[in-house]
Residue, then its C-alpha position, 0 to 999 in steps of 0.5 A: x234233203x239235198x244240200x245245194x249251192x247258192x250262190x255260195x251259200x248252201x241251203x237244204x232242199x227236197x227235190x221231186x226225184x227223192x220225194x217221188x209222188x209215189x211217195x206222198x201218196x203213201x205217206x197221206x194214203x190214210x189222210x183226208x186233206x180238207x181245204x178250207x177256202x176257195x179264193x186265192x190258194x184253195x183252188x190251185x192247191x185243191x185241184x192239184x192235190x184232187x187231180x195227183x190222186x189225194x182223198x180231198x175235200x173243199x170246205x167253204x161257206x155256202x151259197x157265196x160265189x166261192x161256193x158256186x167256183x167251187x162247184x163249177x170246178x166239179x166239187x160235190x155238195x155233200x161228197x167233197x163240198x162242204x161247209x167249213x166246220x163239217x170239212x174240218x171235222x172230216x178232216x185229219x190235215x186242215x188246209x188254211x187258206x182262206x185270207x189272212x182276214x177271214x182266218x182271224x174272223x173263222x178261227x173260233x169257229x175252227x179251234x174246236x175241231x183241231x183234234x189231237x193228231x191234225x195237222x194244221x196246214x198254212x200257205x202264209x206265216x202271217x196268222x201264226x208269226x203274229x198271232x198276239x194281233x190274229x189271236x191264232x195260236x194252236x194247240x200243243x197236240x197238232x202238227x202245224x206246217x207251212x207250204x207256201x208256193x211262190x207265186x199266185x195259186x192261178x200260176x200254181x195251177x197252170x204249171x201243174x197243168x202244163x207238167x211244171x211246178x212252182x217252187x214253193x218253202x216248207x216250214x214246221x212249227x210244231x211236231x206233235x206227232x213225229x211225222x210233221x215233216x213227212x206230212x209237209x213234204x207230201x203236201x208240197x209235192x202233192x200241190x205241185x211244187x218243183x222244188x221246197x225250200x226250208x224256211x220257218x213261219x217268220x222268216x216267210x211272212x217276213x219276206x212274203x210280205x216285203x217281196x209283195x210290197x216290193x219287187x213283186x208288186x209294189x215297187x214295180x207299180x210304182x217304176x211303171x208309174x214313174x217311167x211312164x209318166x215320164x216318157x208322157x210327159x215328154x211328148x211319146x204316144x202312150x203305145x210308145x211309152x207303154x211299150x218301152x215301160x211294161x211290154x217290152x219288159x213282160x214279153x221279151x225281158x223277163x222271159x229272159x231272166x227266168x230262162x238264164x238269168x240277168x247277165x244272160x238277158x244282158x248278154x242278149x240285148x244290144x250293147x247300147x242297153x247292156x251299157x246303159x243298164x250296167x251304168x244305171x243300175x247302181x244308181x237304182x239300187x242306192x235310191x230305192x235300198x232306203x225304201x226297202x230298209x224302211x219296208x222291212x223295218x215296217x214289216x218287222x215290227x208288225x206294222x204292215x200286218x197290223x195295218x192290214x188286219x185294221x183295213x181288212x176288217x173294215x165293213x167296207x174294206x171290200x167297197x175301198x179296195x174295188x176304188x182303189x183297184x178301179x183307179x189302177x183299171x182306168x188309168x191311161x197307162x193300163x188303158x193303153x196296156x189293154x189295147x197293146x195286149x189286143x194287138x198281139x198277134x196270138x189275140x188276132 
């Protein structure tokens, strides 16, 4: 591994140079990758592992809309489609990637074809970290990784397929076999990362769980909300408002920001706005540091996992969420988001 600086602080990572694909063919030349799941990771992950050239099959319950995805994108029913249990069995290395839900539920099902030698695989640390609430614990006789790209597995495939990589953590929780790290790092090269950065179980679901809830997609929803609704309420149009709130952010900032960070960004903004932000920013900051010491006390504790397994394991938790995302759908702000997407110019 590389020792890189960050920020001042140095981290070890695998870079692609040194852990060429070349490699990770080699080192998983005599593996059956099975991928069990097909919604959010399983596809992207799958895919590119199938199109970088690993033996790979996809297990998933038949006859759902996940099955039939999966037969779209040109997995074979009976060749490398298959049922979960028959795709765990074929398989040396286990890719978990259904759903924190579904990975309790299906846990027994799958606890018997964990044979000595597999390799248990994770994209989240949420099973395992809390696994006096999920009930998933392993047996001694496996190794039990973690890749865990940062970002949806959409972007994860859409990088790939654009000859990029989306950056991504490796964790080892258990080495049974001595080869638990090679494994690992041949996984996350193989799903196309650019680079891997050790973490361990908890520590990333402690901060996947608070940088979902926050930055990424909680609080950004939330400062959506209140800007917008302020700028409404002061009399500007919703294409004014919307504009000023969401797209000038998404389209021209953001961009931006991940080309050369922010004091770049700043440094390309008229000298009204670098004055304003560079004055307004602390006081963000000290408002909402309270909202995030609080998240991740709650996250710590367990109490946003525990309140997770309890919504999701609901019978009608799928009805509550579709409400709940159709509220988001219908509201103006994202109404009007639809039409100013419409109005740009590669959409006319």
């Amino acid at each position: 591994m590389a020792m890189l600086n960050f920020g001042g602080t140095e981290e070890k990572v695998v870079l692609r140079e040194e852990f060429p694909l070349e490699k990770a063919l080699e080192t998983l030349k005599d593996e059956t990758i099975a991928v069990l799941g097909y919604g959010v990771q399983g596809p992207g992950q799958s895919l590119n592992l199938r199109d970088n050239g690993f033996n790979v099959i996809v297990g998933q319950r038949k006859g759902g809309a996940s099955w039939d995805k999966a037969v779209a994108d040109g997995w074979v029913p009976g060749e490398t489609l298959f049922p979960i249990e028959e795709a765990a069995d074929r398989g040396t290395i286990i890719q978990y990637l259904l759903s924190d839900a579904a990975q309790i539920e299906v846990w027994p099902t799958l606890k018997p074809y964990l044979t000595a030698g597999k390799a248990l695989y994770f994209s989240h640390g949420f099973g395992i970290t809390f696994d006096k609430r999920t009930g998933i614990v392993a047996p001694d006789d496996i190794d039990v990784i973690l890749v865990a790209p940062k970002g949806s597995g959409t972007s994860l495939r859409r990088m790939f397929l654009q000859g990029r990589g989306l950056n991504s953590s490796f964790a080892i929780k258990q080495d049974a076999t001595g080869r638990a790290y090679e494994r690992v790092i041949a996984l996350g090269i193989g799903v196309g990362s650019g680079y891997l950065f050790e973490t361990d179980f908890q520590r990333e679901v402690y901060s996947d769980l608070t940088g979902e809830r926050g930055t990424l997609m909680g609080a950004i929803q939330g400062i959506f909300e209140a800007q917008y609704g302020v700028l409404r309420e002061n009399g500007h149009t919703p294409s004014e408002a919307f504009n000023e709130t969401v797209e000038e952010l998404t389209q021209s900032l953001m961009p931006l920001v991940a080309e050369n960070g922010m004091d770049w960004m700043y440094a390309n903004c008229s000298t009204t706005a670098q004055r304003g932000a560079l004055d307004w920013k602390d006081k963000f900051r000290d408002a909402t540091r309270p909202v995030f010491e609080d998240l991740y006390r709650s996250v710590a504790t367990g109490e946003e996992a525990q309140r997770s397994i309890d919504s999701n394991s609901q019978s009608d938790y799928r009805v509550k969420l579709e409400a709940e995302l159709k509220e988001l759908h219908d509201s103006e702000m994202w109404q009007a988001g639809r039409t100013v997407r419409g109005l740009r110019p590669e959409n006319n």
